[in-house]
Backbone as numpy.savetxt, mean C-alpha at the origin, in Angstrom:
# Nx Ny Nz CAx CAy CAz Cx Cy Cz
-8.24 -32.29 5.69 -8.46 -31.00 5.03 -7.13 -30.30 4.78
-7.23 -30.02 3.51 -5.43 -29.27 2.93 -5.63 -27.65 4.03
-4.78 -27.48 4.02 -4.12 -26.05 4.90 -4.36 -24.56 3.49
-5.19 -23.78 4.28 -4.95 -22.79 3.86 -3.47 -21.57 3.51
-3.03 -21.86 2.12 -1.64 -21.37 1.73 -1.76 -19.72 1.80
-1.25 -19.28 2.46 -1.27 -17.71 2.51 0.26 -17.36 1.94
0.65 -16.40 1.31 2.27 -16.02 0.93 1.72 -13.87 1.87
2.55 -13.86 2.36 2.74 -12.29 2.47 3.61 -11.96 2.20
3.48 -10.59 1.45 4.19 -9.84 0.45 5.10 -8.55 1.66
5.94 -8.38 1.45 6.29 -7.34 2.31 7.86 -6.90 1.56
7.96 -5.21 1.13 9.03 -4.71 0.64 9.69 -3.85 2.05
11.19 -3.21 2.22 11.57 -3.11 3.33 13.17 -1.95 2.28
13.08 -0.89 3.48 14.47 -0.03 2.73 14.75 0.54 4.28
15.95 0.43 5.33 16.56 1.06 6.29 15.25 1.23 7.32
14.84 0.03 7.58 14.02 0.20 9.14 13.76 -1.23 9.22
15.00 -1.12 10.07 15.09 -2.37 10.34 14.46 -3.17 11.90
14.31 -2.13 12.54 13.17 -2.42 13.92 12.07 -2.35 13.61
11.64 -1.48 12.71 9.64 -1.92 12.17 9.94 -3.21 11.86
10.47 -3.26 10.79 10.60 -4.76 9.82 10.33 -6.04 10.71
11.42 -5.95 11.72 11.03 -7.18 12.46 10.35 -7.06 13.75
9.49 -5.84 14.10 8.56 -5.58 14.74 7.03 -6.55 13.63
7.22 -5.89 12.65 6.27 -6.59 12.13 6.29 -7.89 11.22
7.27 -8.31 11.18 7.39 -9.62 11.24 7.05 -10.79 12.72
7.56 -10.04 13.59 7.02 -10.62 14.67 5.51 -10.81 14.89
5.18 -9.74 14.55 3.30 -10.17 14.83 2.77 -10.70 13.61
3.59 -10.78 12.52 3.04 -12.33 11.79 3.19 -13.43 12.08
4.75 -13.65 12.74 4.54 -14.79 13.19 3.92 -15.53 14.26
3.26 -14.94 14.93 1.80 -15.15 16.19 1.04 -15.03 15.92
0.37 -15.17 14.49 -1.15 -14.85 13.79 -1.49 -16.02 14.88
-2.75 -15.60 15.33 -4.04 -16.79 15.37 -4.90 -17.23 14.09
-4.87 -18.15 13.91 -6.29 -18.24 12.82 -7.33 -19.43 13.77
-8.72 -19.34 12.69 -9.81 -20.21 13.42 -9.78 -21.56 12.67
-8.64 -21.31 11.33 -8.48 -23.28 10.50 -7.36 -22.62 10.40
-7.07 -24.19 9.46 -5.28 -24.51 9.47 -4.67 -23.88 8.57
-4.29 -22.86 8.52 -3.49 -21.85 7.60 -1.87 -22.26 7.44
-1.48 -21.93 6.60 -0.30 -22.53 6.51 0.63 -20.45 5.69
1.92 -20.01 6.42 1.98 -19.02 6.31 3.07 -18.77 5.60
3.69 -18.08 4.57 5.20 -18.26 4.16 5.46 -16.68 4.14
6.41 -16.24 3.89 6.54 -14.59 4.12 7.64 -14.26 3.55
7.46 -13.56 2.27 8.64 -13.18 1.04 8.51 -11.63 1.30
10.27 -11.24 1.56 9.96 -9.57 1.92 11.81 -9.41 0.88
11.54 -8.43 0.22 12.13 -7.48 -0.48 13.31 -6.58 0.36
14.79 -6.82 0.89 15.20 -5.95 1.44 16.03 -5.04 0.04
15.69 -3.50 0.12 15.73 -3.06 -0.99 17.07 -2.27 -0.68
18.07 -2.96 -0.97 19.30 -1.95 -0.46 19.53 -1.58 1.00
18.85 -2.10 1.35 19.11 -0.94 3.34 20.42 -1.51 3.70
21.06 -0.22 4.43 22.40 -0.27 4.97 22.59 -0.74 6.52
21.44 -0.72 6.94 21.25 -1.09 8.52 21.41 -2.57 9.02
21.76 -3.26 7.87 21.34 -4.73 8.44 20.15 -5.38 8.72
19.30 -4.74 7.87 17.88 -5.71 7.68 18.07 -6.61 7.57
18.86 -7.17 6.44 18.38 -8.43 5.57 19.65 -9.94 6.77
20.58 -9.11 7.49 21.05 -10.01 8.16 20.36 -10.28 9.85
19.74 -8.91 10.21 18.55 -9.23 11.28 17.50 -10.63 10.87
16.88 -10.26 9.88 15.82 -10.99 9.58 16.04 -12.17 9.67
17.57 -12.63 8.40 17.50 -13.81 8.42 17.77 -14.67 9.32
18.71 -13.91 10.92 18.84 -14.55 11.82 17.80 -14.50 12.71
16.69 -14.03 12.93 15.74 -13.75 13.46 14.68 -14.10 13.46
14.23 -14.63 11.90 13.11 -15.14 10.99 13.60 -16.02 9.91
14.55 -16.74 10.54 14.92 -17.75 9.14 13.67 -18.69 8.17
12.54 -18.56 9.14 11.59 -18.99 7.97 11.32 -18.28 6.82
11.58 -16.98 6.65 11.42 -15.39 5.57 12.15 -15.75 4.47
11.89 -15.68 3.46 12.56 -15.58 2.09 12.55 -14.12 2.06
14.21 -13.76 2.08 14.47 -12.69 1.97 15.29 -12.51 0.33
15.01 -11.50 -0.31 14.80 -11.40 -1.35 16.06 -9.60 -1.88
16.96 -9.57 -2.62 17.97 -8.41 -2.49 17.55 -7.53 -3.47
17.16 -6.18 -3.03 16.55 -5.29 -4.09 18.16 -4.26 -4.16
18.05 -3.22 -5.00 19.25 -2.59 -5.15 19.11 -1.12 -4.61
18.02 -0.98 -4.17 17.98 0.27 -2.93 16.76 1.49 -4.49
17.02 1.28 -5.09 15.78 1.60 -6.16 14.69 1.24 -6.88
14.11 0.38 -5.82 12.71 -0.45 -6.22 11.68 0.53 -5.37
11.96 1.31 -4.70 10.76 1.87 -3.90 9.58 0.88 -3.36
8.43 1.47 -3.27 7.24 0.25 -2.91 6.91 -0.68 -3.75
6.70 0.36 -5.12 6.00 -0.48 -6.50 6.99 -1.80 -6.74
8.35 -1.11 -6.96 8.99 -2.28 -7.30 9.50 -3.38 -6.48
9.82 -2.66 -5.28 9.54 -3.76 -4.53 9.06 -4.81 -4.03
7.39 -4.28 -4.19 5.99 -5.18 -3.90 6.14 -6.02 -5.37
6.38 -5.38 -6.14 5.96 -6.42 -7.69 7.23 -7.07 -7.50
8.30 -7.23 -7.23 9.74 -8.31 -7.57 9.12 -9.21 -6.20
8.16 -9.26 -5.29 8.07 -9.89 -4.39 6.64 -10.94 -4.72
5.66 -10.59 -5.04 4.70 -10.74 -5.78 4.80 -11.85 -7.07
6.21 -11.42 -8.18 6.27 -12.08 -8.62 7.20 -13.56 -8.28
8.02 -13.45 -7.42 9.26 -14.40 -6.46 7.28 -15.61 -5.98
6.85 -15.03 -5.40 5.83 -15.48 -4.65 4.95 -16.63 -5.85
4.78 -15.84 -6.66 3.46 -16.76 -7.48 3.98 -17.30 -8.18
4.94 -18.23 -8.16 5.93 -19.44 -8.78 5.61 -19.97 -8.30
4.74 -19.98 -6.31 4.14 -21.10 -5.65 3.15 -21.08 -6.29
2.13 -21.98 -5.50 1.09 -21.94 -5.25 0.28 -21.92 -3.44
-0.13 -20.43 -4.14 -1.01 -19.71 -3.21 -2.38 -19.87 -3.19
-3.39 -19.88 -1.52 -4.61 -19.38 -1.64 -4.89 -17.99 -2.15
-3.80 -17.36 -1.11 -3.68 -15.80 -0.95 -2.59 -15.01 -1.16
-3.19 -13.84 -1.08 -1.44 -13.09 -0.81 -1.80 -11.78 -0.35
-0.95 -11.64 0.37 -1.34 -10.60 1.09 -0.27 -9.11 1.19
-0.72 -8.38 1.05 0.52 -7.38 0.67 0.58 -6.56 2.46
1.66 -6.30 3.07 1.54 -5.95 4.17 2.85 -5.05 4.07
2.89 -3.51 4.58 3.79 -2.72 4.74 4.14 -3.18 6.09
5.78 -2.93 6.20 7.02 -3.33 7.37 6.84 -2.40 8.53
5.98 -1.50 8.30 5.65 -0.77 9.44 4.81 -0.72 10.25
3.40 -1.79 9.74 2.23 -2.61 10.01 2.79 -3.43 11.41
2.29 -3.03 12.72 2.33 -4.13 13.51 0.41 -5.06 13.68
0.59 -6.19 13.31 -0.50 -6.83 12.98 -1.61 -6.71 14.54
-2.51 -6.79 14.40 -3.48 -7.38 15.34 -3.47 -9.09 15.35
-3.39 -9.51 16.61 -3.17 -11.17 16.69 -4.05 -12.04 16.31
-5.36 -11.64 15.42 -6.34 -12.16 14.25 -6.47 -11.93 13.36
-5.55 -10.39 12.87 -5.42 -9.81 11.55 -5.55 -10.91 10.35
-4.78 -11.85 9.83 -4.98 -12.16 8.46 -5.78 -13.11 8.73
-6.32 -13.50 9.71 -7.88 -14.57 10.45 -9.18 -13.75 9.60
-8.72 -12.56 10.24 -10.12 -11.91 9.74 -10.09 -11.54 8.11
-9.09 -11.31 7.62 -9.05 -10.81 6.12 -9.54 -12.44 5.54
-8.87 -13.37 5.99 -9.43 -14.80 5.72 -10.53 -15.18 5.43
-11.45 -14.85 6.48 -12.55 -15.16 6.69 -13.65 -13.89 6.69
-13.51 -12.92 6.42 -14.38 -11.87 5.59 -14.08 -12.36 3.61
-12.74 -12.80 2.91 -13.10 -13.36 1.92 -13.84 -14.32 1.92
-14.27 -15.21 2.53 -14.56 -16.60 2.44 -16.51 -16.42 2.71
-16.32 -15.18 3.40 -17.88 -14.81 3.97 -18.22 -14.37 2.67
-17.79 -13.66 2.22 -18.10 -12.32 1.24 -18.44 -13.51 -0.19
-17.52 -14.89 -0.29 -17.71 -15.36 -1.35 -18.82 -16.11 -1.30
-19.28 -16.84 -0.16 -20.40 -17.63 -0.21 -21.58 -16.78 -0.25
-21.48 -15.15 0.26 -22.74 -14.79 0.44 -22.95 -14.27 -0.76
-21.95 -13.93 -1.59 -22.38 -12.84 -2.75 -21.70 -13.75 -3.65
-21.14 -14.52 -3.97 -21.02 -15.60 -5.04 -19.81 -14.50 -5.90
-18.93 -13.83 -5.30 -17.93 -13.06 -5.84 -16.29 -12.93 -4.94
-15.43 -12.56 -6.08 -13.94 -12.63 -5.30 -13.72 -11.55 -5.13
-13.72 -11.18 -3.47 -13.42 -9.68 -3.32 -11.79 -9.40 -2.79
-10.74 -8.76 -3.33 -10.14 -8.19 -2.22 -10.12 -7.62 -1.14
-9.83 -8.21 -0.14 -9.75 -7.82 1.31 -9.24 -6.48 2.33
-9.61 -5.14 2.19 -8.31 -4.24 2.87 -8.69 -4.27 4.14
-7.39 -4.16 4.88 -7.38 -4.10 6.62 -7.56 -2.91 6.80
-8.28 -2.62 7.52 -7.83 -1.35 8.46 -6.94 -0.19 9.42
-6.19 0.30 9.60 -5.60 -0.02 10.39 -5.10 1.72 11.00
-5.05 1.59 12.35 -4.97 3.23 13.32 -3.57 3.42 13.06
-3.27 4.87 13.26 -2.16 5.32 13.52 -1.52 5.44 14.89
-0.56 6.16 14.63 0.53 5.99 16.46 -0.54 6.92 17.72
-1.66 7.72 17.19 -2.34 8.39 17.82 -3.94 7.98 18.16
-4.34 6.32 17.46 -5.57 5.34 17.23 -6.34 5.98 16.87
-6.11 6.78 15.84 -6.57 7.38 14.80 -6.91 6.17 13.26
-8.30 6.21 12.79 -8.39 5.89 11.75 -7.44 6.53 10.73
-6.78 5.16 10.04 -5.55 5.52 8.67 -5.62 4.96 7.65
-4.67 4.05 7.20 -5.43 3.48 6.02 -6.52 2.10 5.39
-6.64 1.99 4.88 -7.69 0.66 4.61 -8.35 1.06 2.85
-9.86 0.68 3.15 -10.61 1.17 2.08 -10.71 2.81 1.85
-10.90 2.62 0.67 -11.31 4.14 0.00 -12.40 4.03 -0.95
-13.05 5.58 -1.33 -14.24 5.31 -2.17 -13.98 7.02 -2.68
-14.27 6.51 -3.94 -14.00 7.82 -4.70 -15.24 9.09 -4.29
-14.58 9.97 -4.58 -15.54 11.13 -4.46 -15.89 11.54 -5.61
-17.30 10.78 -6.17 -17.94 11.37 -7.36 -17.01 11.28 -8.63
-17.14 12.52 -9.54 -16.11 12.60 -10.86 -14.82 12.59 -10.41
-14.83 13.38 -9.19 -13.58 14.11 -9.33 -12.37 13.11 -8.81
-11.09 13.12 -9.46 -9.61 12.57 -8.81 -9.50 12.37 -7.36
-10.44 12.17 -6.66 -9.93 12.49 -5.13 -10.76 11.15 -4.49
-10.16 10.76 -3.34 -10.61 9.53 -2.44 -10.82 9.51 -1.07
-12.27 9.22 -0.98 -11.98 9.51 0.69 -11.85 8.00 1.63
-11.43 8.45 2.98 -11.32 7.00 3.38 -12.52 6.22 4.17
-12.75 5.09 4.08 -13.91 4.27 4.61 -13.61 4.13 6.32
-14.85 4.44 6.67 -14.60 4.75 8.08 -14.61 2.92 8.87
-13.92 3.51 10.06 -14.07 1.80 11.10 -16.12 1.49 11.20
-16.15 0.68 10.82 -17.66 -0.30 11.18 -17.44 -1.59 11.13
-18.27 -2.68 12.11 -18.31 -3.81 13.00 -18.48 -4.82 11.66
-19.51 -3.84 10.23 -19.17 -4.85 9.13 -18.43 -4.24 7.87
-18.90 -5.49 7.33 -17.92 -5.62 6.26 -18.34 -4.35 5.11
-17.72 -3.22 4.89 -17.71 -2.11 3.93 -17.50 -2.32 2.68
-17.62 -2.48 1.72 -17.66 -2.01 0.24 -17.27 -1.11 0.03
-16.11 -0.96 -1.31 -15.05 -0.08 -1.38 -14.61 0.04 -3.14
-14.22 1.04 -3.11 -13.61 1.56 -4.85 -12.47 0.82 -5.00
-11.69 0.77 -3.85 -9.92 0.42 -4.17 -9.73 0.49 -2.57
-8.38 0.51 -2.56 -7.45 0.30 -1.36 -6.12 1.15 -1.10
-5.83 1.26 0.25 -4.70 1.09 0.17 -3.66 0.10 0.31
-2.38 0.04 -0.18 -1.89 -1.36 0.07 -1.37 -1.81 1.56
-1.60 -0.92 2.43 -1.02 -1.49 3.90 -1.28 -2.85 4.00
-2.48 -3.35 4.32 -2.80 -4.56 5.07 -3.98 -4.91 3.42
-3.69 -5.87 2.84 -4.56 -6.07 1.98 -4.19 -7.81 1.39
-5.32 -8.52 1.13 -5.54 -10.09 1.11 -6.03 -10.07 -0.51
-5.50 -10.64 -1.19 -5.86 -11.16 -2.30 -5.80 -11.91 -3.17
-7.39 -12.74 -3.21 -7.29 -13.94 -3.99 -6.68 -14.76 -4.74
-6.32 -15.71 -4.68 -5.30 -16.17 -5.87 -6.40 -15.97 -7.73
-7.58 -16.44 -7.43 -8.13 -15.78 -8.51 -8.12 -14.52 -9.10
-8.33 -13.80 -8.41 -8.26 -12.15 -8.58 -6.59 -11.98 -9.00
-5.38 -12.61 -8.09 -4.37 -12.11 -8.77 -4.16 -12.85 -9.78
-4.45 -13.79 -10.00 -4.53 -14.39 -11.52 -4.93 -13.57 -12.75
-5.88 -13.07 -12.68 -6.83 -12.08 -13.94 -6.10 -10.93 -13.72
-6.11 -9.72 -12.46 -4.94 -8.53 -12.90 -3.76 -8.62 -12.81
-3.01 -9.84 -12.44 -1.52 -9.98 -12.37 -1.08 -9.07 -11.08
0.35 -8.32 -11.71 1.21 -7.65 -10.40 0.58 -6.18 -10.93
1.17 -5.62 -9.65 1.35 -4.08 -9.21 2.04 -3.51 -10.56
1.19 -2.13 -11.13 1.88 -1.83 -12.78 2.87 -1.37 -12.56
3.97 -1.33 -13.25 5.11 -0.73 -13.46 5.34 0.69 -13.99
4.14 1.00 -13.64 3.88 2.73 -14.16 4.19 3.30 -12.46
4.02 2.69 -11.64 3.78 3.39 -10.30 5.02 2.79 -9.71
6.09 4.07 -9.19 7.29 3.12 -8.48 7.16 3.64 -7.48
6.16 3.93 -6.56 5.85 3.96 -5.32 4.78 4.19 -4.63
3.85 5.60 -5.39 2.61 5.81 -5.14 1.50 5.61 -5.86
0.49 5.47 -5.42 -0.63 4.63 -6.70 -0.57 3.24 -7.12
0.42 2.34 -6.65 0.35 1.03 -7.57 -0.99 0.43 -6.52
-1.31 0.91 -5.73 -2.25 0.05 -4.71 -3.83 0.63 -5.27
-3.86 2.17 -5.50 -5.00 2.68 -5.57 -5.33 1.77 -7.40
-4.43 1.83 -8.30 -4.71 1.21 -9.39 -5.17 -0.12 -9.29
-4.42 -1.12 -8.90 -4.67 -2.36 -8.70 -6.46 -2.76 -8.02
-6.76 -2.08 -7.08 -8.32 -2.04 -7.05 -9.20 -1.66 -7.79
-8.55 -0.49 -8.76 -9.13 -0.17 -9.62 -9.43 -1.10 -11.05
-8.53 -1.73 -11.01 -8.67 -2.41 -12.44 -9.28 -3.94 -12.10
-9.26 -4.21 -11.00 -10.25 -5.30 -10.45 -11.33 -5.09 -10.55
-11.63 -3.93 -10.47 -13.01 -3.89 -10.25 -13.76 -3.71 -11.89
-12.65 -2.93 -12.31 -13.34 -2.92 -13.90 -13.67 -4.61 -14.52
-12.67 -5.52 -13.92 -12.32 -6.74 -14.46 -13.69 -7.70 -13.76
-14.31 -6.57 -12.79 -15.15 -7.63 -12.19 -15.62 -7.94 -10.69
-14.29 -7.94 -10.37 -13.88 -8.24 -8.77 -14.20 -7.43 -8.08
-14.17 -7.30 -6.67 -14.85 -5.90 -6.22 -13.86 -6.06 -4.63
-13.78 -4.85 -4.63 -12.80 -4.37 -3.13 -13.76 -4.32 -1.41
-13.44 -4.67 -0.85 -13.98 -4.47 0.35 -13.60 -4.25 1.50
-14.00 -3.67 2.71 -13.12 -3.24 4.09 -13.21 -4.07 5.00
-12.63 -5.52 5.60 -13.19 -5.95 6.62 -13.13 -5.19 8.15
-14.00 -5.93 8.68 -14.88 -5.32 9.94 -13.48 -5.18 10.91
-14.02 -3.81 11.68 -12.84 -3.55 13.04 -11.50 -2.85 12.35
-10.54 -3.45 13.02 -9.25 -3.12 13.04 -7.97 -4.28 12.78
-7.16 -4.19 11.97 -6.28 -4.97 11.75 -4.87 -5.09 12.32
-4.66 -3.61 12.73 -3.85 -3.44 13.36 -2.79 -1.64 13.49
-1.92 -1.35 13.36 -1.59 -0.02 13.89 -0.35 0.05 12.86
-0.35 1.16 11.90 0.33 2.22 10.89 1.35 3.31 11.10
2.58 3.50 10.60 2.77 4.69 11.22 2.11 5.72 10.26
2.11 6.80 10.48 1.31 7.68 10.08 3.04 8.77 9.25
3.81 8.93 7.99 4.67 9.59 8.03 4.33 11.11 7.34
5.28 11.44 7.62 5.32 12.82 6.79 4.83 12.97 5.28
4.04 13.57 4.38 3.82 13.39 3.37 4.71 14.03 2.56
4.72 13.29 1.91 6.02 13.53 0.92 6.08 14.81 -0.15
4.24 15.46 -0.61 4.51 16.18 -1.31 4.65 17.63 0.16
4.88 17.42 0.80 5.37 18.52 1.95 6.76 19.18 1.58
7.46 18.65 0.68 8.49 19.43 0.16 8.61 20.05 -1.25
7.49 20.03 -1.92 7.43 20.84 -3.03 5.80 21.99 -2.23
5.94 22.10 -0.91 5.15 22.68 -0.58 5.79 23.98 0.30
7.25 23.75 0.31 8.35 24.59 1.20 9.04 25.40 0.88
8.17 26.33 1.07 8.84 27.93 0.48 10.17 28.12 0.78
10.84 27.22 1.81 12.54 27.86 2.21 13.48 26.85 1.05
12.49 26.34 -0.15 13.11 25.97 -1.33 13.47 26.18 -2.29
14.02 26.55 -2.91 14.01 26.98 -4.45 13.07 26.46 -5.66
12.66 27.40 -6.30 11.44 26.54 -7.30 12.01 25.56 -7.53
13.21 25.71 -8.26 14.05 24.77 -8.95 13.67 23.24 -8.48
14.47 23.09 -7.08 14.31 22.40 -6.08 13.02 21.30 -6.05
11.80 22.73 -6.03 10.61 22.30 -5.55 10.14 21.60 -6.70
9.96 21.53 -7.71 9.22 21.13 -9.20 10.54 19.84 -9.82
11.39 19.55 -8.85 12.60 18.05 -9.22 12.00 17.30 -8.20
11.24 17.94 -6.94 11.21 16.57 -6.00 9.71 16.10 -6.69
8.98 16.93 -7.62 7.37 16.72 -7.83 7.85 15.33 -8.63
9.03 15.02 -9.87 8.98 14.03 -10.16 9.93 13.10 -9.47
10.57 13.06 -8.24 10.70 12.01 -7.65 10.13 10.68 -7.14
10.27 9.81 -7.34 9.53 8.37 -7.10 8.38 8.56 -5.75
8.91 9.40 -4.84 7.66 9.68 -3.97 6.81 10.48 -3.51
6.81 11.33 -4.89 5.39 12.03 -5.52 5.01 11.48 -6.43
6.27 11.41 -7.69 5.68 11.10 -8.92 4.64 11.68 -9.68
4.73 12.89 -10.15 3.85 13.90 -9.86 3.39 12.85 -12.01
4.23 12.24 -12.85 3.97 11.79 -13.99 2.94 10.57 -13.80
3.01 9.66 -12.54 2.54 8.66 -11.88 0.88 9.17 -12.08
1.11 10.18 -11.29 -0.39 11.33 -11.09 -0.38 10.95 -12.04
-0.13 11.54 -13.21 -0.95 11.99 -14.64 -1.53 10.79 -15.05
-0.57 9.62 -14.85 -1.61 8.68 -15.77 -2.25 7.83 -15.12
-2.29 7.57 -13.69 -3.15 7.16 -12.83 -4.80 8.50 -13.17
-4.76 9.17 -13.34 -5.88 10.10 -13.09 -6.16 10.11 -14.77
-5.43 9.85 -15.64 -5.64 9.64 -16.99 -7.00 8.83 -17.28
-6.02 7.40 -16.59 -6.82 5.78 -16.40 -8.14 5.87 -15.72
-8.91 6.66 -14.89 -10.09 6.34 -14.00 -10.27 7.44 -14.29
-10.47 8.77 -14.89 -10.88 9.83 -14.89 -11.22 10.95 -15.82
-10.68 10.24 -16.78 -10.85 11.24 -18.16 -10.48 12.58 -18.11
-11.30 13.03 -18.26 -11.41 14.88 -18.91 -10.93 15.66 -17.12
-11.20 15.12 -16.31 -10.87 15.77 -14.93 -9.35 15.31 -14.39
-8.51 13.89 -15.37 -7.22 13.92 -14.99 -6.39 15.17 -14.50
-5.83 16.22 -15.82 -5.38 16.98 -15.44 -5.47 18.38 -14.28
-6.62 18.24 -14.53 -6.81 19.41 -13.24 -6.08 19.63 -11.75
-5.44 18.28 -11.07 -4.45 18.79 -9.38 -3.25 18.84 -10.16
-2.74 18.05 -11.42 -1.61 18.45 -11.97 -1.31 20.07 -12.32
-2.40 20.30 -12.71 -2.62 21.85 -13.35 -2.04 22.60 -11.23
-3.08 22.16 -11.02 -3.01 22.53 -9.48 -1.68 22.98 -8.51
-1.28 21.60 -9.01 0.21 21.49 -8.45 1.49 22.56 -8.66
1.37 23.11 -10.29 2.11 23.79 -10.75 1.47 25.29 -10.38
0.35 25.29 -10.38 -0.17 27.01 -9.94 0.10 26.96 -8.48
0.34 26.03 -7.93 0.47 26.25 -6.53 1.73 26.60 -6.33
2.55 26.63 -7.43 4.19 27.22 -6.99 4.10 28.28 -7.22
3.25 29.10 -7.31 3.32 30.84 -7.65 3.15 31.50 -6.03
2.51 30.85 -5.51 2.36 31.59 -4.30 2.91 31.17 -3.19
3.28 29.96 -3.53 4.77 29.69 -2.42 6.26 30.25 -2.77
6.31 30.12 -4.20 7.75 31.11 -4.41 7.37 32.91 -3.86
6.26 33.38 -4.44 5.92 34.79 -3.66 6.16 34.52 -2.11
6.04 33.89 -1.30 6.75 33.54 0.22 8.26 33.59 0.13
8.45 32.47 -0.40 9.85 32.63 -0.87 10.36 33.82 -0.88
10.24 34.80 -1.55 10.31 35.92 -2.68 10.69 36.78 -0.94
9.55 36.73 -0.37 8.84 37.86 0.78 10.19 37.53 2.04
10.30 36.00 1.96 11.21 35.87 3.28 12.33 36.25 2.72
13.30 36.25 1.54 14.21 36.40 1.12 14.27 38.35 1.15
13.48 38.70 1.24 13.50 40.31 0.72 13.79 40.89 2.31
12.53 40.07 3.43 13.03 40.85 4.54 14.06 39.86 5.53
14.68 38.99 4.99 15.96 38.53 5.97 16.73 39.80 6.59
């Protein structure tokens, strides 16, 4: 019996102890058949010595030189595409900050393989996975009704049905990436994961949560937290909205694509929401 070909996808910028924190618990996967594992990761510019940790550390890793401005999107897609020059069963997209559970891509394995014989369909796989506090974090999502917004699919023993994903811990078909290809080049950091489920599913394919836990997330600061900081200058605040990790233009046409007539509305949002944080502004500056 040929070996199940798995490739994992993994992009990486100045953290260089996650990186090979979680490289390490790939390389101790258990599986229940013969998987065969290869692991292409993106060091995107980091100054820390990632890419010379790794390779002495993990010389099995195809390490791959980004120029420190690929963010996730581009990162994940220059890795994605390095990758499917093989030939893959799978592929699996896994963030460097992911420390795996020691059955993690067992179970994403074998919830596809369940999911295909029982329902005669190719689903993408999302992991689950707690934060530093074992707190449910990311995995599946399911839209809320019309509106732009997603909530997340809670931990259950089975297998969940889902709108999209996030890209932490996520398995997908070599069929499925065949028909939507890579991560779009509209998203250079946020959204290329929530799209990519999305357009699977239009195409056919359908997203799903496997059962339990995959493993542990860090949980970071959110990024639009600084166009939310009154000790900023508007100025300030409305340059970081189009930075690569808001991408506040990303928004627009991600919410364009799945949403029609209700796209614009948190964009609208976003910008009325600077009236009453500069009035803070305004208030702390008056009584310094």
């Amino acid at each position: 019996m040929q070996p199940v070909k798995l490739a994992v996808l993994m992009t990486c910028h100045n953290r260089c102890t996650l990186t090979c924190r979680c490289l390490e618990s790939v390389r101790y996967q258990h599986f229940d058949l013969k998987v065969q594992v290869e692991v292409f990761l993106v060091d995107d510019g980091s100054t820390d010595g990632t890419a010379k940790q790794v390779s002495s550390r993990f010389p099995e890793v195809t390490v791959i030189k980004g120029d420190g401005n690929l963010y996730w999107g581009g990162g994940m897609r220059t890795c994605f595409d390095v990758a499917a020059k093989k030939e893959f069963d799978y592929f699996v997209w896994l963030n460097d900050d992911v420390t795996l559970e020691r059955n993690a891509l067992n179970t994403l394995v074998a919830t596809h393989r369940m999911m295909l014989t029982s329902r005669g369909q190719h689903f993408i796989v999302a992991g689950k996975c707690l934060d530093q506090e074992d707190r449910p974090f990311t995995g599946g999502l399911m839209r809320m009704g019309f509106l732009p917004y997603f909530s997340r699919v809670g931990i259950s023993p089975d297998v969940r049905e889902c709108h999209t994903m996030n890209g932490n811990c996520v398995l997908i078909p070599k069929t499925v990436a065949a028909e939507v290809g890579n991560i779009d080049a509209q998203f250079k950091h946020m959204r290329g994961d929530l799209d990519y489920g999305l357009r699977a599913s239009r195409m056919g394919f359908r997203v799903c949560q496997a059962p339990g836990t995959v493993g542990t997330c860090l949980r970071h600061p959110k990024a639009r937290d600084g166009w939310r900081n009154s000790d900023l200058p508007i100025s300030k605040r409305l340059q970081l909205l189009h930075q690569p990790k808001y991408d506040l233009l990303g928004k627009r046409e991600f919410n364009r694509r799945f949403f029609g007539l209700w796209a614009f509305l948190p964009i609208l949002a976003v910008y009325l929401f600077q009236i009453p944080v500069e009035f803070r502004r305004l208030i702390k500056l008056y009584f310094r």
